[in-house]
N, C-alpha and C positions, 0 to 999 in steps of 0.2 A: 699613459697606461703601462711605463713600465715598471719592470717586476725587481728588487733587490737579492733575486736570489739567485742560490748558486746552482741549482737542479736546473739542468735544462735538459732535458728525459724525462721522461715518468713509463715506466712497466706496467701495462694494465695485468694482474692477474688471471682476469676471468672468472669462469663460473666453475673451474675444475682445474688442477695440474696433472692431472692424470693424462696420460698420452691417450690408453682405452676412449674414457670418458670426453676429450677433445673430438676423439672420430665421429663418435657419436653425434656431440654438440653439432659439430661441420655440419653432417648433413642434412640433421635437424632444421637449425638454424635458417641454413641455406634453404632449404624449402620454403621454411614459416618465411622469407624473406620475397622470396620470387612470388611465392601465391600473396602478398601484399601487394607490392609492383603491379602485378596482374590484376588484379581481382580490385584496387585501386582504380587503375587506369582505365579499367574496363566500363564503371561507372563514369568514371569524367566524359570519356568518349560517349556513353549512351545519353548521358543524359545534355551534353553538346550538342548532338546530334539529334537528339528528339524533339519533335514540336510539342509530343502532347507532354512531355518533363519538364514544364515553363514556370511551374509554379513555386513558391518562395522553399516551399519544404525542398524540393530537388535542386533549387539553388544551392542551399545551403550542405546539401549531401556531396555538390559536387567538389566544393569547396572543403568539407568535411575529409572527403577522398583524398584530394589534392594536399591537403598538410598530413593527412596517414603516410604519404609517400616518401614525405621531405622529413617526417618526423623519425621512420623509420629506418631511411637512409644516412640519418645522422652518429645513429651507433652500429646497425647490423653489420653493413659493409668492411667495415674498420674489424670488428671483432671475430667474422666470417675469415678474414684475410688471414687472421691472427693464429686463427686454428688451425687454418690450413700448412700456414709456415713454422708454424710452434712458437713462437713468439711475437707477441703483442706491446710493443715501444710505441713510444707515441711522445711528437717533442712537445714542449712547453707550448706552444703558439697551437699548436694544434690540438691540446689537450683544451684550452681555451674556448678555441673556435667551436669545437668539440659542444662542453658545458653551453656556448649561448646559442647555438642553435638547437640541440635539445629542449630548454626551458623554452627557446623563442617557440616553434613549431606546438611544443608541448601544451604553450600557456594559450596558445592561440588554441588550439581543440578546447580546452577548457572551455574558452568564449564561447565559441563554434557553438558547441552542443547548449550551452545555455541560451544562443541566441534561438537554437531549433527547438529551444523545450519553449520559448517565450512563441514562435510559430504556433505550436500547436494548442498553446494554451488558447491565443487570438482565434485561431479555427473553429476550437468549440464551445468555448464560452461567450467570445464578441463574433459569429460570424457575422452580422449586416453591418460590422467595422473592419473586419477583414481586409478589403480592397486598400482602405486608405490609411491602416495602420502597418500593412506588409506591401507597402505599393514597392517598387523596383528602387526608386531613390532610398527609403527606410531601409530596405535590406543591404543595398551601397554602402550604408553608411553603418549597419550595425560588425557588416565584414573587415573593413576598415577600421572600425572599433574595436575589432579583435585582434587585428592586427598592431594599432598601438599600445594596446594594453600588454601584448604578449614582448612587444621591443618593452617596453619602460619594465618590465615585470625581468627579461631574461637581460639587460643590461644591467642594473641593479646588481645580481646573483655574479654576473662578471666581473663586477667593480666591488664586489666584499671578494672576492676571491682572485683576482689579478695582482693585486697588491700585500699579500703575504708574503711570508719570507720563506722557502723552501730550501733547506741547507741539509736534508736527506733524511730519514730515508727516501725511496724515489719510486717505489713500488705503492700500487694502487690497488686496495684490494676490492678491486670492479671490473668489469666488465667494459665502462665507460670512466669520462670524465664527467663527476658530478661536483656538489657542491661539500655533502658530507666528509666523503671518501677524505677531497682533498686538505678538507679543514682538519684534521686527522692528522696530518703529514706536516704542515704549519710549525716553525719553528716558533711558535707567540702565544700568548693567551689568545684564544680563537671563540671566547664565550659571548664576547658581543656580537661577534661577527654573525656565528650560531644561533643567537636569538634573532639575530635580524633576518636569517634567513628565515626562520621558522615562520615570524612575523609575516613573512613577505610571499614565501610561498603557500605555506599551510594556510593563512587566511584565504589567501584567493581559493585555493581549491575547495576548503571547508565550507566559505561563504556561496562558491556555486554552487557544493551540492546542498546547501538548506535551501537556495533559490528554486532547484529543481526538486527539489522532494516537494517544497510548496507548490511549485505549479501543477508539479502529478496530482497533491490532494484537491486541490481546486478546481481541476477537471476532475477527479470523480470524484468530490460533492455534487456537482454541477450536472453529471449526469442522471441524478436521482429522477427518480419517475420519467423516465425516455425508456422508450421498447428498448426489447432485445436488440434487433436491428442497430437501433443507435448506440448502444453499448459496443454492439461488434463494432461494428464501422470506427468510433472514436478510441477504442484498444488493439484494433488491427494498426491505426496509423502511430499510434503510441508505445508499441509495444516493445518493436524495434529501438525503437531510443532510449526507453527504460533499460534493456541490458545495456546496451554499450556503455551506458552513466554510469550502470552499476558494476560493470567488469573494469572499465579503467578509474573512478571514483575511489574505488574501494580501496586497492592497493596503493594509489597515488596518494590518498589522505593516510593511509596509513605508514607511509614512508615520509611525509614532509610538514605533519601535524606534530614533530615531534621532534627532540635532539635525537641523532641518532646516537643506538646506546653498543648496535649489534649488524656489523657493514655487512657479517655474512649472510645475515637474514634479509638484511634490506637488497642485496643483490638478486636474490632468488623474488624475493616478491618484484621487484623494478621488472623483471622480464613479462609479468603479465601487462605492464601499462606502456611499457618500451615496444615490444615484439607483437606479444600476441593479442593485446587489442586489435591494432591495424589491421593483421592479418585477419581477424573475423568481422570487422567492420563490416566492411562489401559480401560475404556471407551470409552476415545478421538482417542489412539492407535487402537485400535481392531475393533471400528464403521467405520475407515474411511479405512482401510487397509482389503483388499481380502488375500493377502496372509497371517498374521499373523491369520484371520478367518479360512482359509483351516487349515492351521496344528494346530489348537485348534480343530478342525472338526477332524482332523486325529488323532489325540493326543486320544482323548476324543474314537473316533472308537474302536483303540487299546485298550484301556483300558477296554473300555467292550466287548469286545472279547476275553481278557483275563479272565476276570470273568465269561462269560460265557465257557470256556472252562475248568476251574477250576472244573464249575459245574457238 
């Protein structure tokens, strides 16, 4: 995998050169960053820790959590530092490692949430199959699933982009290492490489959100003639998954459904499905859900119970 070219540097831009508008970002950022970290972790621990969170939905949240952290540790940090110092360099090998963990982490949420919309479909449509269609090994193995899909999906995107020739300019005008940005900078015709991406990522994400819009309308066809009661009951568990599809879906298709035409647009939009998805994840989760509130209530009990018992 290696590279013919002469760039071994690349200057990320950012989302401003403004010194003003850098302070700003800093602290911004830094927040929407830590209340991720938090507000992430905080779920994996409760729902680790709880006996009554055993069930395939909350597996899959915890794990949902779990790549919000890794996904968003992959540009926040780097860019955080950047603001802080005034400048944002980043070498070639790291601009790299950069792009495939992005798409790896990133492609993996994709799965994730498809796997959790296929949960709740089985919930309320097949519940007397329930048991043995989301038993522990199915779920094993749909996680697993997500995670090979997201390597073969974010190794791909490294392998049309590793192998360009880069002979300068060396400036990136993002935020992060992506695929567009850098096809940009490519000293070659970069129009196959460009459709291959498009192919590669735009289809996955396009094809999961028609999977999940189908499965939303299938649960409610499905709930025709059920009381109120079960209406609530199946949009209270659903309801939370419908935004987070629809706040990080939205932008993501419409940054990788397409060549890009316009890197300063696609930078600004990248920060809702990069940054601020994660951070409202665990928000989204825990505002509209009673039970995963009780055992953060119980969680939280315990723990200072035990500290005051220490005392």
């Amino acid at each position: 995998m290696e590279n013919t070219s002469s760039v071994r540097e690349f200057i990320l831009l950012g989302l401003s050169e403004n010194q003003g508008a850098q302070k700003i970002y800093f602290v911004l950022f830094l927040a929407f960053y830590l209340i991720t970290v938090a507000g992430n972790l905080l779920i994996v621990v409760t729902v680790i820790s709880s006996r009554r969170l055993n069930s395939p939905m909350y597996f899959f949240l915890c794990c949902l959590s779990f790549v919000d952290i890794c996904y968003s540790s992959t540009t926040a940090p780097k860019m955080i530092a950047g603001l802080l110092v005034g400048t944002q360099s980043i070498s070639f090998a790291g601009c790299m490692a950069q792009l495939f963990g992005f798409h790896l982490f990133g492609c993996a949420e994709v799965f994730l949430l498809t796997a959790m919309a296929y949960d709740r479909y089985v919930a309320i449509c097949r519940p007397l199959h329930y048991a043995s269609l989301m038993s522990g090994r199915a779920c094993g193995r749909m996680v697993l699933g997500s995670w090979l899909g997201a390597f073969c999906h974010s190794t791909l995107q490294l392998l049309l982009t590793v192998r360009l020739p880069f002979c300068g300019p060396d400036r990136i005008d993002h935020y992060f290492c992506d695929v567009h940005p850098l096809l940009c900078l490519a000293c070659a015709d970069t129009r196959l490489a460009g459709a291959a991406v498009v192919v590669n990522g735009g289809l996955i994400t396009l094809t999961a959100f028609l999977i999940l819009v189908s499965s939303y309308v299938v649960i409610l066809v499905s709930l025709k003639g059920r009381t109120a009661a079960g209406w609530h009951k199946a949009l209270s568990t659903c309801g939370s998954h419908i935004t987070v599809v629809i706040l990080f879906f939205g932008p993501c298709t419409f940054v990788y459904i397409r060549p890009s035409s316009n890197l300063a647009e696609d930078k600004d939009v990248a920060v809702f499905y990069a940054i601020i998805t994660p951070m409202l994840n665990p928000l989204i989760y825990t505002l509209r859900n009673e039970e995963v509130k009780s055992a953060m209530r119980k969680l939280w009990s315990r723990k200072v119970g035990s500290e005051k018992g220490k005392v």
